[in-house]
C-alpha positions as CSV (number, residue, x, y, z in Angstrom):
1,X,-7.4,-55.5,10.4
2,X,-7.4,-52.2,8.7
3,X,-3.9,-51.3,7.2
4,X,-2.7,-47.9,7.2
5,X,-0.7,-46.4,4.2
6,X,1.2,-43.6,4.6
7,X,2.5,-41.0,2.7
8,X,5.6,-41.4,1.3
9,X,7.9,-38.6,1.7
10,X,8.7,-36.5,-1.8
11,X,11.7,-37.4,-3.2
12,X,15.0,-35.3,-2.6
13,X,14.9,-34.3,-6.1
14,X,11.7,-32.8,-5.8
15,X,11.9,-30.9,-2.3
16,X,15.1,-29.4,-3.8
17,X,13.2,-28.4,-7.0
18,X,10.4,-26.4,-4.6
19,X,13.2,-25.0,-2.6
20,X,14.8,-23.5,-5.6
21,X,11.6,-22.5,-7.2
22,X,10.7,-20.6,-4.4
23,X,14.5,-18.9,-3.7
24,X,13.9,-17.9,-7.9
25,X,10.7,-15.8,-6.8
26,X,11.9,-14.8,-3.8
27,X,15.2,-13.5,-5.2
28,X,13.0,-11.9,-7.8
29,X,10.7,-10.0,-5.6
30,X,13.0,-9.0,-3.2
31,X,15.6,-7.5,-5.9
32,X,13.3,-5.7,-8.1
33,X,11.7,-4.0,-4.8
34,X,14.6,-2.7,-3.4
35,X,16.0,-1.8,-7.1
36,X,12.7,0.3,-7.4
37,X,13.5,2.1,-4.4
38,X,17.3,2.7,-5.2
39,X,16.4,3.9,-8.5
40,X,14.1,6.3,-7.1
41,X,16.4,7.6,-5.3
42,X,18.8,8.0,-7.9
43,X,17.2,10.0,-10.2
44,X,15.8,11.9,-7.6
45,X,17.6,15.3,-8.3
46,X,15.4,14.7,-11.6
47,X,12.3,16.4,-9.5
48,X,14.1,18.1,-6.3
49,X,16.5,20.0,-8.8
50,X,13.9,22.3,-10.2
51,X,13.0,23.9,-6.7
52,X,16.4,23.3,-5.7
53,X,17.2,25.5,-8.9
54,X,14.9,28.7,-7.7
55,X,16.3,28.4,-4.2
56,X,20.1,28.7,-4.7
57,X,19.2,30.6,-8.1
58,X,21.4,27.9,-10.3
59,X,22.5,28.4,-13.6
60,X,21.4,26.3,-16.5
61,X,24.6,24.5,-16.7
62,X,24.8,24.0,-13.0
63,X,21.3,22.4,-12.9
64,X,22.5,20.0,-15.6
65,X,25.2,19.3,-13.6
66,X,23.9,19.1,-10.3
67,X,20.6,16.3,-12.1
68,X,24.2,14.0,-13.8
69,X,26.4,14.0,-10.8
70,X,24.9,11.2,-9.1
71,X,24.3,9.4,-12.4
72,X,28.1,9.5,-12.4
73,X,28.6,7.2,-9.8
74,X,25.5,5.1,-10.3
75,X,27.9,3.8,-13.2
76,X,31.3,4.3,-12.6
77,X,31.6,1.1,-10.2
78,X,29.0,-1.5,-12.1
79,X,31.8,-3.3,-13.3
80,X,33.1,-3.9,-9.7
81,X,29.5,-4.6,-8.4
82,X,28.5,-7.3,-11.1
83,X,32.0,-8.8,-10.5
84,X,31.9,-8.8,-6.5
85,X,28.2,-10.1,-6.9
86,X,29.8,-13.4,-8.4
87,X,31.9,-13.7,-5.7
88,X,30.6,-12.4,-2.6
89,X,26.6,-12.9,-3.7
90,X,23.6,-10.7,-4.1
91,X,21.7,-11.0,-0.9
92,X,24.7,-9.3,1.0
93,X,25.6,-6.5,-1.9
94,X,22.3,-5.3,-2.2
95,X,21.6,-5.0,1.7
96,X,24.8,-3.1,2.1
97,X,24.4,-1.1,-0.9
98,X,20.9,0.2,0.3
99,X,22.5,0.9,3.7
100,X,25.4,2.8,1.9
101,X,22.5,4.8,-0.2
102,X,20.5,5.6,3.2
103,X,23.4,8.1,4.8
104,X,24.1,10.4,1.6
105,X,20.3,10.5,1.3
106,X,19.4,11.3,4.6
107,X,22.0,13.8,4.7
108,X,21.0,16.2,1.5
109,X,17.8,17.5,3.6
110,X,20.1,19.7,5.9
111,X,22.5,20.7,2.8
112,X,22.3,24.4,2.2
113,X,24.6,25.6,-0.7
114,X,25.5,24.4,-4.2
115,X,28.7,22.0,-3.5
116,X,28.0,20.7,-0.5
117,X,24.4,19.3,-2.5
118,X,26.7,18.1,-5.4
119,X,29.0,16.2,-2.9
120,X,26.0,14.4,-1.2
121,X,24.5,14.0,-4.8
122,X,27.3,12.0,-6.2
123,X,27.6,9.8,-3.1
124,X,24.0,9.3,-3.6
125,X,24.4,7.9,-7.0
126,X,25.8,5.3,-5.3
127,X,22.2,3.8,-5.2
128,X,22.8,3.3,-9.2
129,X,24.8,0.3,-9.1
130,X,22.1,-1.7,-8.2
131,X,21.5,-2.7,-11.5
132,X,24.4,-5.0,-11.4
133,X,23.5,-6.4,-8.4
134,X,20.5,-7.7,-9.4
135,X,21.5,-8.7,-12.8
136,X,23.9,-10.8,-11.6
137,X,22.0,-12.2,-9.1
138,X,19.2,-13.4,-10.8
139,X,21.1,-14.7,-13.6
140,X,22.5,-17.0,-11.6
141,X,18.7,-18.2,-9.6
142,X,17.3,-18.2,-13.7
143,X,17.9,-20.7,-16.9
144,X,18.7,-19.7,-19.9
145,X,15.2,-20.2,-21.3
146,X,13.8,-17.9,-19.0
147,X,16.5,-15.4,-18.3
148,X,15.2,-12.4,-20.8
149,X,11.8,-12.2,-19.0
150,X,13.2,-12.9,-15.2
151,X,15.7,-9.3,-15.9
152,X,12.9,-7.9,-18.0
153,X,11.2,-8.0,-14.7
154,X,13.6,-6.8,-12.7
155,X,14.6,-4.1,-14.7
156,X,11.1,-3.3,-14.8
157,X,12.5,-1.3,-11.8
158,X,13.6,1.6,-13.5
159,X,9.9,2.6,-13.2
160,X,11.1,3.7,-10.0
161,X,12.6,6.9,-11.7
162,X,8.5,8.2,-11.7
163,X,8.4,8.1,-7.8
164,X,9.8,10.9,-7.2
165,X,8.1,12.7,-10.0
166,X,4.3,11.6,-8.6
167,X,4.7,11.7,-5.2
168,X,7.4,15.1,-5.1
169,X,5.5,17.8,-6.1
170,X,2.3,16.5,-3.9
171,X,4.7,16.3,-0.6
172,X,6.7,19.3,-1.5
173,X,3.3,21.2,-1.2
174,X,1.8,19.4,1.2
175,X,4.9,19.2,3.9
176,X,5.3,23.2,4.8
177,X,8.7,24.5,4.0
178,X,9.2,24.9,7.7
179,X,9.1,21.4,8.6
180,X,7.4,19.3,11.1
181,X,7.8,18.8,14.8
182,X,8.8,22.2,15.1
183,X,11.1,21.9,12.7
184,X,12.9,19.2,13.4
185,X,11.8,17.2,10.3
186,X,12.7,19.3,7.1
187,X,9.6,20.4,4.7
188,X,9.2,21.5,1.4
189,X,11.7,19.4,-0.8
190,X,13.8,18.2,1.9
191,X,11.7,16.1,3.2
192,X,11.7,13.6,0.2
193,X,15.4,12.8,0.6
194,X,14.8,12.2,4.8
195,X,11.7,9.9,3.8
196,X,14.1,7.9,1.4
197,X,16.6,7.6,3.7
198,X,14.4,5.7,6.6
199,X,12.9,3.3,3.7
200,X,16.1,2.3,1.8
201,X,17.2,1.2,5.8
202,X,13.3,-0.7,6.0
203,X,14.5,-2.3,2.7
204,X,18.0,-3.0,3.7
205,X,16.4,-5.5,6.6
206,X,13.9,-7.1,4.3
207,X,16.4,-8.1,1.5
208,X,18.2,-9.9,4.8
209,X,15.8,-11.6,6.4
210,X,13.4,-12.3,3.2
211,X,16.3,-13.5,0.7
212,X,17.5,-17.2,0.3
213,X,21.3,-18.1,1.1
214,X,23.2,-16.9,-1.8
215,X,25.5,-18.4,-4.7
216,X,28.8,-17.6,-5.9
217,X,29.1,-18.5,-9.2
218,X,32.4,-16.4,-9.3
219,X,34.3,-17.6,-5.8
220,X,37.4,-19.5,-7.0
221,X,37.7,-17.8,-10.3
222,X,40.7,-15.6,-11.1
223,X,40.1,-11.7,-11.7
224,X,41.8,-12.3,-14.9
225,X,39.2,-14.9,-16.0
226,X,36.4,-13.1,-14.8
227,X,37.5,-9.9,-16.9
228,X,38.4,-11.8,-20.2
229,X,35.5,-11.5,-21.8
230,X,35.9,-7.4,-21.7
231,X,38.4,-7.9,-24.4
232,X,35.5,-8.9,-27.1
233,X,34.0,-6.0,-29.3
234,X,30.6,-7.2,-29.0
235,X,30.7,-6.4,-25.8
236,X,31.4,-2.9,-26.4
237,X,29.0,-3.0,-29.1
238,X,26.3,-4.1,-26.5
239,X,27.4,-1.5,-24.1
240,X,26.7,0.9,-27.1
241,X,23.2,0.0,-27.9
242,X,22.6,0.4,-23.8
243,X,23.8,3.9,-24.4
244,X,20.8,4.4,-26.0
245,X,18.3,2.5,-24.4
246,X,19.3,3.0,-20.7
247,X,21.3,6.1,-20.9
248,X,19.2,8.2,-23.2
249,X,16.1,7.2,-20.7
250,X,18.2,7.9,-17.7
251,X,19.5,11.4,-19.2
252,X,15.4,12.1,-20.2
253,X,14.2,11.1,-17.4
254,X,15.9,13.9,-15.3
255,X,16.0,16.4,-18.4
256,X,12.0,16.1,-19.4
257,X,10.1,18.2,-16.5
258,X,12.7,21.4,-17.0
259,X,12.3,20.6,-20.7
260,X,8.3,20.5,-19.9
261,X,8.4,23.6,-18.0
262,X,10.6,25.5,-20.1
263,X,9.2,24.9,-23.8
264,X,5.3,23.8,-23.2
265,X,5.1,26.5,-19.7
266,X,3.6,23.1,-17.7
267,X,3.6,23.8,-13.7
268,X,5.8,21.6,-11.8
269,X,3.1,18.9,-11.2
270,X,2.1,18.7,-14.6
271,X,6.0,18.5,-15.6
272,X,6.3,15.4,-13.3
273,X,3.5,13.5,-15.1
274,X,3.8,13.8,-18.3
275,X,7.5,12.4,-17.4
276,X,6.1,9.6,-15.8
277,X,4.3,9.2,-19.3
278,X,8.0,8.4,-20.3
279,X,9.1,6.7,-17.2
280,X,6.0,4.1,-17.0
281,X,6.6,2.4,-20.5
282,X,10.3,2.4,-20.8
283,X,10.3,0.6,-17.8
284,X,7.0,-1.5,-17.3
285,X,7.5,-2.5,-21.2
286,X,11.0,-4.2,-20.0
287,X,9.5,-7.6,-19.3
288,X,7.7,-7.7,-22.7
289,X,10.8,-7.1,-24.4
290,X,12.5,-9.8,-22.5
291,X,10.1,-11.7,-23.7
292,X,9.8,-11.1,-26.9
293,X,13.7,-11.8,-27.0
294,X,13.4,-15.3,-25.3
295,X,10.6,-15.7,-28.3
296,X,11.9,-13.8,-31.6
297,X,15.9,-13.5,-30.3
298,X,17.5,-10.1,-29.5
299,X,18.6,-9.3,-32.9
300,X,15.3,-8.9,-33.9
301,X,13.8,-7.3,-31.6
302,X,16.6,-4.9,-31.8
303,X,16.3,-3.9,-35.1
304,X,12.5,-3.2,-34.6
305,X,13.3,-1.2,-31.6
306,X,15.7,0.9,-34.1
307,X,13.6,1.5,-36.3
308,X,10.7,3.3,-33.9
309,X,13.3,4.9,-31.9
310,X,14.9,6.7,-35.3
311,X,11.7,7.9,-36.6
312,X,10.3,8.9,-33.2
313,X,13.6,11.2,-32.7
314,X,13.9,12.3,-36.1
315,X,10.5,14.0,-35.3
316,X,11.3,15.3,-32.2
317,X,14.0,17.3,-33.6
318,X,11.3,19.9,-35.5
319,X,12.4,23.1,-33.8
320,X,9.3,25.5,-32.9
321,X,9.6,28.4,-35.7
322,X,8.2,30.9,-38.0
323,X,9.1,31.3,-41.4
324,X,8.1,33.8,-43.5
325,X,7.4,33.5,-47.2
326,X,6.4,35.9,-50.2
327,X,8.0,39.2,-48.9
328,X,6.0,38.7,-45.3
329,X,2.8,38.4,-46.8
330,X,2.5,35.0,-45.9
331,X,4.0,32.8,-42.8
332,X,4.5,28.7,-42.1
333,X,4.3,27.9,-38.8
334,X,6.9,24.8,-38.2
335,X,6.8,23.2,-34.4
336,X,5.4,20.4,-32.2
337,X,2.6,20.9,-29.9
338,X,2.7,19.5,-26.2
339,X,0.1,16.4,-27.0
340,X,2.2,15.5,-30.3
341,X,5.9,16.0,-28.4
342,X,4.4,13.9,-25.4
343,X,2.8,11.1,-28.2
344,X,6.5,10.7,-29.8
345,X,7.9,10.8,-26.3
346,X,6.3,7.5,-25.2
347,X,6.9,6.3,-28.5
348,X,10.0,6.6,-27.6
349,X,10.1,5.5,-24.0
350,X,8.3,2.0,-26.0
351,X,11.5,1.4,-27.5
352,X,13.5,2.1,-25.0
353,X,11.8,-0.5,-22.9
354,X,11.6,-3.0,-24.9
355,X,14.9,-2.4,-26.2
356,X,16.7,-2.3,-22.8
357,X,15.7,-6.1,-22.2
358,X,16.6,-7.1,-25.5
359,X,20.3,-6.2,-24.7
360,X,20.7,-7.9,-21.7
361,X,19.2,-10.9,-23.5
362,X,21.9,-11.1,-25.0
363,X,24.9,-11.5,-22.5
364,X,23.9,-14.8,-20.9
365,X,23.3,-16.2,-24.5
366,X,27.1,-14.9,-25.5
367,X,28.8,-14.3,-21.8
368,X,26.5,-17.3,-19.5
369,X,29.7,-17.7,-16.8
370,X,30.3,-14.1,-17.2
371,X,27.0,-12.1,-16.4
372,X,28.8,-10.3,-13.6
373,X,31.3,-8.8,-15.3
374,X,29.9,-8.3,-18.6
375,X,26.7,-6.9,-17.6
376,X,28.4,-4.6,-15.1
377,X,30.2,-3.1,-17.9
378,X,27.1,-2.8,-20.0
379,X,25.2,-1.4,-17.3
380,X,27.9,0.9,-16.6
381,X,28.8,2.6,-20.2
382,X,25.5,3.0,-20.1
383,X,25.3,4.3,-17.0
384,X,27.5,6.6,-18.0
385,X,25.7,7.9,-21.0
386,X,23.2,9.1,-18.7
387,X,25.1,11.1,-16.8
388,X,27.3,12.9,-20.3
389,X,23.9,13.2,-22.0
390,X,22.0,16.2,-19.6
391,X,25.2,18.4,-19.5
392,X,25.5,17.6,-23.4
393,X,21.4,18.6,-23.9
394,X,22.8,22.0,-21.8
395,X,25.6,23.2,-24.0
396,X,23.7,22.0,-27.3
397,X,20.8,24.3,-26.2
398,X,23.4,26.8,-25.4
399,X,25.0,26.7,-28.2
400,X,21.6,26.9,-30.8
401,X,19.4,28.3,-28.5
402,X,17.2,25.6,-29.7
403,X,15.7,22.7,-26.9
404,X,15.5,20.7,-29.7
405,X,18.6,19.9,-30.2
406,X,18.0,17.5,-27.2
407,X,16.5,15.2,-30.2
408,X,19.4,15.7,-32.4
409,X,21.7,14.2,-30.1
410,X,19.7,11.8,-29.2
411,X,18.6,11.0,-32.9
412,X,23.0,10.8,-33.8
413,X,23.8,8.3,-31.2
414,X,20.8,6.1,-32.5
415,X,21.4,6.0,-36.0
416,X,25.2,4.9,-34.8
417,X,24.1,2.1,-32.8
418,X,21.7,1.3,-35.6
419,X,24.4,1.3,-38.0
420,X,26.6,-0.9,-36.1
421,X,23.7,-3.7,-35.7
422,X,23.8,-3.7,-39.2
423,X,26.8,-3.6,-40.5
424,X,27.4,-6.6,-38.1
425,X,24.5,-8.8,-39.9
426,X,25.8,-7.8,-42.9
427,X,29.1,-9.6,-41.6
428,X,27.5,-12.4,-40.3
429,X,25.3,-13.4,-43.5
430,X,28.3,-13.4,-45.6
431,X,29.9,-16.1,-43.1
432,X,28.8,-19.7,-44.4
433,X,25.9,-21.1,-44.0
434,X,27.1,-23.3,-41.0
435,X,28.5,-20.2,-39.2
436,X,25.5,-18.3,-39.5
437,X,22.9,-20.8,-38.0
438,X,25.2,-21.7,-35.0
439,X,24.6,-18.1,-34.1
440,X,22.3,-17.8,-31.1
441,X,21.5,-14.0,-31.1
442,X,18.5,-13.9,-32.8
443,X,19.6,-14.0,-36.6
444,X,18.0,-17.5,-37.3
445,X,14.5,-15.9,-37.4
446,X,15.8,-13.6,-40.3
447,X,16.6,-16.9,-42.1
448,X,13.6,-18.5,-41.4
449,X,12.1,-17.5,-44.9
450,X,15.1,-18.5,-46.7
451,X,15.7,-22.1,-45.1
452,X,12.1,-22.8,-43.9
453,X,14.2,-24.8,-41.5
454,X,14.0,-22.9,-38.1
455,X,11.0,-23.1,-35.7
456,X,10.3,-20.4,-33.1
């Protein structure tokens, strides 16, 4: 008699284990896709601006204006959007959020005047907020060990700002200015926007049907509890570094091809990529520096990132100039070439990358039952910092008649940050001893050498 064995069936345990891992990359893939997309169109007045500019024959100030609105309110409501993530889950948010983005957008390629584009451009911004969405919800799929590099990943994202800045200039020349279909599809730069709007609706029904049920690691809780942790300096301390890693990227990211075209006489096209010079490593770089955070701690990281983005800036700020020495017999020629700018630029855009994932390493390590609603208000001061910056770049340069002074301010609200990290370790090491290695930012690699106790 032959006896036949069969397979036991995996243990509950273990099916649940495969279910999750697979919701984890799921969630993953699904969020940083559609964040790609609603960044993109974000910072898409970045690109469409410029012709924009020569068609309605806009003012310096009101092109600055018109390439921050919808930075505006890509920040003003990730407070609310992390929270309400917590509560009501990410699946849902993020397929109503792209269905939000998809009417504003569609709508700016049949605007025709100045206010009525500024309008549709802050409702677009809209799009922004998607950055607390999908920190938020991936926090919650991700442990701790592994959070850095899961939102270094997904913030990879932001490389969604160089869309629009490769594929723009190619569609606005190819798609004639009269449109298609007899004009019933828009051309020239109109029909970027209209082609944004039919694939942030594609997206919308993707992140439904592809996501896995949500969580709600917020349902039950009190708004007071969930906003308690806003109370805490560090947090606006974090929200201050993110200034400067995710708001001075935003702010460049819309002010390099005018500052490209204007300074270093680059066409369009040529503006566009040499931005996305910028855009690909401050954003592709994001899950290296998470991690390198989940490896070294943020602190460390941080203070490297500090250090590059100071000297990079501080260079930056040489104004293009002629001086003349010994009674005009003799002149020194003081300036940055295009090669050298662009060099310091991704230098720059390095730091930035890295940097951007080292912050948001550290809320779940501080903040881990309040990622919603402290990342939200990370995300949105620095949010907001991208949309102050370009008009601040405008009435700088107004005010010296030098582009440089881009750099300057750039270079002022880095040293700031800089000086806050340290003047915080300074605090910290004068704590005792116990205090100091129950930290969990990053500081114990600094002690390593002096204790020989810690292993990374």
């Amino acid at each position: 008699m032959t006896t036949v064995l069969a397979e036991s069936p995996p243990s509950p345990a273990l099916a649940d284990a495969t279910t999750v891992a697979a919701g984890k990359r799921r969630v993953l893939s699904v969020s940083t896709i559609a964040f790609t997309l609603l960044f993109a169109v974000w910072l898409m007045f970045g690109v469409l601006a410029i012709p924009i500019r020569a068609e309605l024959q806009l003012t310096e100030v009101q092109f600055s204006w018109l390439t921050a609105i919808a930075i505006l309110n890509g920040s003003i409501w990730r407070l609310l959007f992390g929270i309400l993530t917590d509560r009501v889950g990410g699946r849902l948010l993020m397929t109503l959020l792209l269905l939000a983005a998809a009417v504003p957008t569609f709508m700016v390629s049949f605007a025709h005047s100045y206010y009525t584009l500024m309008a549709l451009a802050f409702f677009v911004g809209i799009a922004g907020n998607s950055f607390s969405i999908g920190v938020a919800w991936n926090s919650v799929w991700f442990p701790r060990s592994s959070q850095g590099f899961a939102l270094g990943i997904f913030g990879a994202g932001n490389v969604g700002a160089s869309v629009t800045k490769i594929i723009g200039p190619a569609l606005i020349a190819i798609v004639p200015a009269a449109g298609l279909a007899g004009g019933l599809i828009p051309g020239g730069w109109r029909f970027i926007p209209l082609l944004y709007a039919f694939l942030l609706v594609a997206m919308a029904a993707a992140t439904w049907l592809l996501s896995p049920a949500d969580r709600y690691p917020g349902k039950g809780r009190a708004l007071r509890e969930l906003l308690r942790p806003l109370a805490s300096t560090r947090v606006w301390r974090f929200s201050l570094y993110y200034v400067v890693m995710f708001g001075a990227y935003v702010a460049l990211s819309v002010w390099l091809p005018r500052y490209y075209k204007d300074v270093y006489h680059f066409s369009l096209p040529a503006a566009a990529g040499l931005t996305a010079l910028f855009i690909f490593p401050a954003s592709l770089l994001r899950p290296f520096g998470g991690y390198l955070s989940d490896r070294f701690g943020a602190r460390v990281v941080m203070y490297s990132v500090f250090t590059l983005m100071t000297l990079a800036a501080l260079l930056l700020c040489v104004p293009n100039c002629t001086i003349t020495l010994e009674a005009g017999s003799r002149a020194l020629h003081l300036g940055i070439g295009p090669t050298l700018f662009t060099v310091l630029i991704f230098a720059l855009a390095a730091g930035m990358g890295v940097g951007k994932a080292a912050v948001y390493k550290y809320i779940p390590e501080y903040f881990p039952r309040d990622i919603g609603a402290v990342g939200g208000l990370v995300g949105a001061l620095g949010g907001l910092g991208g949309f102050f910056l370009p008009p601040l770049f405008a009435y700088c340069e107004g005010a010296t008649a030098l582009p440089q002074s881009t750099f300057v301010v750039l270079l002022l609200i880095t040293v700031t940050s800089f000086a806050w990290l340290h003047a915080t370790v300074l605090g910290i090491t004068r704590r005792a001893a116990p205090e100091i290695r129950h930290d969990i930012d990053g500081v114990q690699p600094l002690l390593a050498a002096a204790t020989g106790e810690f292993t990374p």
